[in-house]
C-alpha positions in Angstrom: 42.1 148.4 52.7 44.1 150.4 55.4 43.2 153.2 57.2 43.9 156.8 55.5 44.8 158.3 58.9 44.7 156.0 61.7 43.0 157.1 64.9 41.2 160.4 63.3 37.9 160.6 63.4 36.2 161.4 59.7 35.6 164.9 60.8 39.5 164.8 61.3 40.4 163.7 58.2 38.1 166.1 56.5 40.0 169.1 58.1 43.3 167.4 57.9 43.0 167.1 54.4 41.8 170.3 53.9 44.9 171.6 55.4 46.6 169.5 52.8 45.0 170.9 50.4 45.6 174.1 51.3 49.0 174.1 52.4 50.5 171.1 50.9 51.7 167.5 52.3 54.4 168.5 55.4 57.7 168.0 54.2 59.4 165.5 56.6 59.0 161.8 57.7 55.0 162.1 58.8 53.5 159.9 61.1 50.3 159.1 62.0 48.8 157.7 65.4 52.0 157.9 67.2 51.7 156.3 70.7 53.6 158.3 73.8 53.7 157.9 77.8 53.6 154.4 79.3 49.9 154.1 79.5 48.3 151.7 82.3 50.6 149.0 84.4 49.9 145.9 83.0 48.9 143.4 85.3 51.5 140.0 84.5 48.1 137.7 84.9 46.6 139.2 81.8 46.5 137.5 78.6 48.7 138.9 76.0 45.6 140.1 74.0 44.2 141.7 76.4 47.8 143.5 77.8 48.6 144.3 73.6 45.2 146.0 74.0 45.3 147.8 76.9 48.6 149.0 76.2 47.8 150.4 72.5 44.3 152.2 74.3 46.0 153.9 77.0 48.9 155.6 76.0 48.4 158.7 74.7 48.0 159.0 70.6 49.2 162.3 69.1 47.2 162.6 65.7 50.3 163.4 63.4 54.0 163.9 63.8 56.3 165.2 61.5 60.2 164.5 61.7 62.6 166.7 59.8 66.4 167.2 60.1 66.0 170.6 62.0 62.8 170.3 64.1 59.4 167.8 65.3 56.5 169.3 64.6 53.6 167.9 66.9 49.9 168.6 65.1 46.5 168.2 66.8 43.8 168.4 64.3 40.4 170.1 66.0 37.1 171.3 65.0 36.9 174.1 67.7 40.4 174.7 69.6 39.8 175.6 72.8 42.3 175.5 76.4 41.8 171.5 76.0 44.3 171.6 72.8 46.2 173.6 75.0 46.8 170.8 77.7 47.3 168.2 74.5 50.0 169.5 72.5 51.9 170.7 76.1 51.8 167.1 77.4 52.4 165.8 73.8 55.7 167.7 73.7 56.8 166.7 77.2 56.2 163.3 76.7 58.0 162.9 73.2 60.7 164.6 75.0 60.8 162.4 78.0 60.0 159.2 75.7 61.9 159.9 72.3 64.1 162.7 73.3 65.4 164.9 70.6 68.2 167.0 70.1 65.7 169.2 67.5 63.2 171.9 68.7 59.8 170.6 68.9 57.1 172.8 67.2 53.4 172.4 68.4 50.9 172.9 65.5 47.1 173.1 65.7 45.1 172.6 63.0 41.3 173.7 63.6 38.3 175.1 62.1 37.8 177.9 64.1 39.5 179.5 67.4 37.4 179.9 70.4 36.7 183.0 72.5 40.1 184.5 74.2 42.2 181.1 72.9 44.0 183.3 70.4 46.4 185.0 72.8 46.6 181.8 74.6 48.3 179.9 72.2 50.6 182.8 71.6 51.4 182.7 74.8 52.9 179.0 74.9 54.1 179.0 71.2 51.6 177.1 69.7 51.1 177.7 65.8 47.1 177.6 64.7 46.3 177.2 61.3 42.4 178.2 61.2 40.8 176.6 58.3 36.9 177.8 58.5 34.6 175.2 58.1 35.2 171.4 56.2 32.4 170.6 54.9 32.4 166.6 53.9 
């Protein structure tokens, strides 16, 4: 049996499907997991196990990516967004555009239980779409 979401959490995927629930499946190619930057340099002595592994744990993993014809939309799933979601979702987008490129506008989407303190106008500020879902309970 596969993982539903690879890489969330439970928590996660409580509040990720509860934003499916709520506001449907994202229309697009979605992807889950996705792997960006170049992670740590591999040392050539290494076995390949251990260099497969190292590479796959130290890129960074954006939880879900959607692909459409006329935009990427990035998504971090939190419980309480705060200015570390902040720093994710800005290096996510500059790494997908360094790594993949894209001749789309990428969206960054945040989907959280619940904003923190002063984090509202923050996200504003660099664009960042929150969906606030209240508390998951699972």
């Amino acid at each position: 049996m596969g993982v539903k979401y690879p890489h969330m959490l439970p928590a996660e995927v409580r509040r990720w499907d509860a934003f499916i629930e709520e506001h449907g499946l994202p229309v697009g190619v979605v992807s889950y997991d996705v792997h960006l930057g170049d992670g740590v340099e591999i040392d050539p002595s290494w076995p390949a196990w251990m260099a497969s592994m190292v590479r796959t744990l130290s890129t960074h993993r954006v939880d879900v990516v959607v692909e459409r014809p006329d935009e990427v939309v990035i998504v971090e799933v939190k419980g309480i967004a705060g200015m570390g979601a902040v720093g994710q979702l800005l290096g996510y987008e500059a790494l997908w555009l360094r790594d993949r490129g894209t001749d789309r506008p990428v969206r960054l989407l945040l989907v959280c239980e619940r904003v923190e303190a002063d984090m509202s106008s923050v996200f504003s500020y660099y664009g960042i779409e929150v969906v606030e879902l209240g508390v998951v309970v699972g």
